[in-house]
N, C-alpha and C positions, 0 to 999 in steps of 0.2 A: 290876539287880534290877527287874523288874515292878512296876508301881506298881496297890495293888490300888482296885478300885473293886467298888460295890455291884449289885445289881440285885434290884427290888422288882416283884415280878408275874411272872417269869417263867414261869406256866403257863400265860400266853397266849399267842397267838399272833406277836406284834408283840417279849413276853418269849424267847419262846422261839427266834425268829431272832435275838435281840440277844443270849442267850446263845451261839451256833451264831460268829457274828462274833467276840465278843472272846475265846473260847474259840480261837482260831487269830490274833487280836493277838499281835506279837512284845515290844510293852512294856505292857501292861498283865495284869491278872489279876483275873477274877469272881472272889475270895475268899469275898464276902458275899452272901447266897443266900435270899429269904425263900419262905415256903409248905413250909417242908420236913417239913411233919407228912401231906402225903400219899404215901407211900412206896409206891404204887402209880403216882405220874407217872413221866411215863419221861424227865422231865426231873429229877427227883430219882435215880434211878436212875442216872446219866450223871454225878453230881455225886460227890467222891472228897475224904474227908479233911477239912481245914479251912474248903474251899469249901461245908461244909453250914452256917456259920454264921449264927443269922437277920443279916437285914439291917434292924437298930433303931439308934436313934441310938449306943443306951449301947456297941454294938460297933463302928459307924462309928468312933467317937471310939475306940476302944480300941485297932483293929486300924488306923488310920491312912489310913483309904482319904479317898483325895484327890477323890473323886466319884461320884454315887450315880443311878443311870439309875431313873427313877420308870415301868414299863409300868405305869400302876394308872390305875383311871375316874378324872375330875374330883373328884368327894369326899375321895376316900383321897390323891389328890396334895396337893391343899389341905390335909389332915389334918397329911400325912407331913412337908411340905417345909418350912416354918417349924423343926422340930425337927434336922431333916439337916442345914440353913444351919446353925443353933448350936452343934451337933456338930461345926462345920468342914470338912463337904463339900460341896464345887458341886453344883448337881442341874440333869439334866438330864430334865424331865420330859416322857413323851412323849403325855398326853394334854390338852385342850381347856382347863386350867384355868387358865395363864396365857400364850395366847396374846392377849390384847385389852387397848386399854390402858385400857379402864375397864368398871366391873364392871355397868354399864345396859347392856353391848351382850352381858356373858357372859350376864345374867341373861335380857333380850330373845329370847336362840336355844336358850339350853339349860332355862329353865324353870323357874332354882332360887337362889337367891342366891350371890354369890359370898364366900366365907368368911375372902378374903383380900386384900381389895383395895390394901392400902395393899406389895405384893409386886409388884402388877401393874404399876406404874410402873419397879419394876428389872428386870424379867425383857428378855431379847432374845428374839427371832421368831428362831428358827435356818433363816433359808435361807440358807446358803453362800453364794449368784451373789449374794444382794445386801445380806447384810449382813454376810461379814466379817470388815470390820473393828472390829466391835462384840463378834463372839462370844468372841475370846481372854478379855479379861478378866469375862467374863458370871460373877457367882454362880450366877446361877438364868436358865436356858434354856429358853424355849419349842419344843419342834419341831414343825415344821409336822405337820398334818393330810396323810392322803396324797392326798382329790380336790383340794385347794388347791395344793398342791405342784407339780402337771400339772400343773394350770391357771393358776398363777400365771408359770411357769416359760414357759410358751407365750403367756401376756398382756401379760403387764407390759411386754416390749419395745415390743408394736405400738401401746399407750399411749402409752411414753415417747416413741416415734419419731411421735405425733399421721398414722398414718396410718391408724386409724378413722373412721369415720363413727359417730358415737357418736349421734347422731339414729336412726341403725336398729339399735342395739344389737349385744349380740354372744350368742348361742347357745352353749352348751356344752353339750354330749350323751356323757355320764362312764358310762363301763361298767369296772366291777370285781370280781373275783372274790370268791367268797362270805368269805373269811379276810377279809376288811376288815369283816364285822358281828362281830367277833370269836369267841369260844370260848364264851362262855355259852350254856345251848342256848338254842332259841325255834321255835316253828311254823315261820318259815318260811326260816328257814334248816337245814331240816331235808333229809334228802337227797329225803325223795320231792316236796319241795315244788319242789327248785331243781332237781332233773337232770330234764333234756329241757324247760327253761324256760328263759325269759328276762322279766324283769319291773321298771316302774319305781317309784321309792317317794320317797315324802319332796319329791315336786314341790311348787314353790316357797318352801319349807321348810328344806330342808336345812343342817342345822349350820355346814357347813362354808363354806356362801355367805359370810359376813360374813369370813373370812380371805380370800377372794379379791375380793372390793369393798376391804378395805384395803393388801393388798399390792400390787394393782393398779389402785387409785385409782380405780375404779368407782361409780357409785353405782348401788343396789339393782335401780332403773328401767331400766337399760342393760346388764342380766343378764341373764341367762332360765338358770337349770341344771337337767339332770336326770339324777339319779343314776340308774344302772339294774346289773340283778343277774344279773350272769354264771354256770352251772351252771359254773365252772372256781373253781381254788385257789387263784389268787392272780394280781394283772397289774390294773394300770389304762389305759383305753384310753382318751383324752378325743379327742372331733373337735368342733374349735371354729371355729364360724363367725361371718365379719361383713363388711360393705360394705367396701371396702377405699378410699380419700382418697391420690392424687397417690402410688400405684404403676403401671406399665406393665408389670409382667411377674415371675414366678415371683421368679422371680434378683432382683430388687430386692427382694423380701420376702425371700427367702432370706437376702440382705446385711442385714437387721436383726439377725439371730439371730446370724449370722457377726461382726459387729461387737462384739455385745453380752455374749456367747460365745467372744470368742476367748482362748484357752489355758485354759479350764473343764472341768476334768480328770475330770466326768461329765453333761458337755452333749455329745449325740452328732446332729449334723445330717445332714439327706439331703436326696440332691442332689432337685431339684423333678422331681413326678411318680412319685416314691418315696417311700414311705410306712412308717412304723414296726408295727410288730406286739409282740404280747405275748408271741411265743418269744422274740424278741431282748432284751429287758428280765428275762424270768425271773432270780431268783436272784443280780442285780447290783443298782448303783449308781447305772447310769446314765439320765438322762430322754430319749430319745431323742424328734426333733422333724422332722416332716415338712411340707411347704405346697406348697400351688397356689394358681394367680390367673387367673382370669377375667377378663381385664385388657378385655374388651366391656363386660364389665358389672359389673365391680367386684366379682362374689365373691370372696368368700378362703375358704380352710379352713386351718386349721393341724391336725395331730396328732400329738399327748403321748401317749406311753407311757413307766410307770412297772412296776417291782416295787411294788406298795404296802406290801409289809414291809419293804421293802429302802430304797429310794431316799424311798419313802412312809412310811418309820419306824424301822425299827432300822438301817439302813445312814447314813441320816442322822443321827441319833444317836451314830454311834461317829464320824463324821465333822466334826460338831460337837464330841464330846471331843475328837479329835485338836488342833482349832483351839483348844481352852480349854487343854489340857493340853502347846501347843508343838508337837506330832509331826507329821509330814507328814501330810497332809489325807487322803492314800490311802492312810495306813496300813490294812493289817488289810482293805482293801476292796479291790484289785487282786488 
């Protein structure tokens, strides 16, 4: 028997691939379905039977669903998620609102108070490669942001491995397609504004920096990120640069990722001199990671490529349930 779980927002974009995923899960079942008073979405439309049920706590509780996927803004998570916990489902929420462990650093980047601080202390940061052994038994799950996700994914080893030059910092230069400003419309994610452009925004601002200074043990000073806006539908490209400290060659940076990586069943490395792209990533799981070394003079580059719905949100997400709910990690994403 399928074990049923919830999902809240799916007429977004990040919702609506995380319907598309569990929707082809061999044990699980979207049962609970909220938004379904627009009978014009064509994701209501796709939805058959008992799966139009909303998804509120009092039917959580009623229909037994063992956990509840939150695609909702920070507000509506905070809202939502105290109620689903007491209802007795996990929640796995996929936006900004308790990824931090304390609510001066949510309030600091997003602008607004956070509404549920004393939640922030249980929640886990769902990256897979590095935390887990923490997510099985997680009530309440953070999942990562999709530029931090790259970006962490491609950092955090050459941290650990102290073969930085952290005196000259490190560049990240994040291009991602337009479905990562999500589905609400807006000026400029509008199509005449984005097709046959390319453009950056949110310099030295960007939300998402503080998830990559703490998963990466960064501080603020030794960052530099800039988001920028791809006229494509989806794919994150990060090329991150820094002085590279006591490597001599490609293939030794390579052997960080290789080490750190090995049997990480959506970590996809290439050999040095090759480089990842945003066809190869479309539509999966996986972070694919590329680097060279200017072993004269010490540059490096590493580059991250992600799906941002996928690997960068709703593929993470089911892959995160699998690891809460027991099930092979690659369920339902292979």
């Amino acid at each position: 028997m399928k074990l049923p779980v919830g999902v809240v927002g799916f007429r977004g974009y990040a919702g609506a691939e995380l319907l598309r995923i569990l929707e082809r899960h061999p044990h699980v079942q979207p049962l609970l379905r909220s938004d379904i008073d627009d009978q014009d979405d064509a994701s209501f439309r796709r939805a058959q039977g008992p799966s139009r049920l909303p998804c509120d706590p009092k039917t959580v509780r009623a229909e037994g669903a063992v956990l509840v996927f939150l695609a909702t803004p920070q507000g509506v998570s905070m809202e939502l998620t105290p109620a689903m916990l007491e209802a007795g489902a996990r929640v796995v929420d996929l936006s900004a609102a308790f990824r931090f462990r304390n609510p001066e650093t949510y309030t600091a980047w997003y602008n607004e108070p956070h509404t549920q601080p004393e939640l922030l202390a249980e929640a886990v940061y769902g990256l897979p490669e590095y935390f887990r052994e923490r997510i099985p038994a997680a009530r309440l799950l953070a999942n990562p942001g999709c530029y931090p996700t790259a970006a962490n994914l491609a950092i955090r080893p050459l941290v650990e491995a102290g073969v930085v030059d952290r005196a000259a910092g490190i560049v990240c230069d994040a291009k991602s397609g337009i479905s990562g400003a999500g589905r609400r419309p807006s000026l400029k994610t509008s199509f005449c504004e984005v097709t046959e452009n390319f453009s950056a925004y949110s310099i030295f601002n960007h939300r998402h920096v503080p998830e990559v200074l703490g998963i990466s043990g960064l501080e603020e000073s030794e960052f530099s990120f800039t988001a920028q806006l791809l006229p494509l539908e989806r794919g994150i490209l990060e090329t991150i640069y820094f002085r590279a400290s006591g490597l001599a060659s490609a293939e030794e940076l390579l052997g960080i990722y290789e080490k750190q990586y090995a049997g990480e069943p959506f970590i996809r490395l290439y050999n040095p001199g090759h480089m990842p792209d945003l066809r190869g990533v479309a539509r999966t799981n996986f972070c694919d990671i590329g680097v060279t070394l200017d072993a004269k003079t010490g540059r490096a580059m590493v580059v991250s490529a992600i799906d941002n719905l996928v690997k960068g949100a709703a593929g993470q997400a089911v892959q995160n349930m699998n690891l809460m709910l027991g099930r092979p990690e690659t369920e339902g994403l292979l």
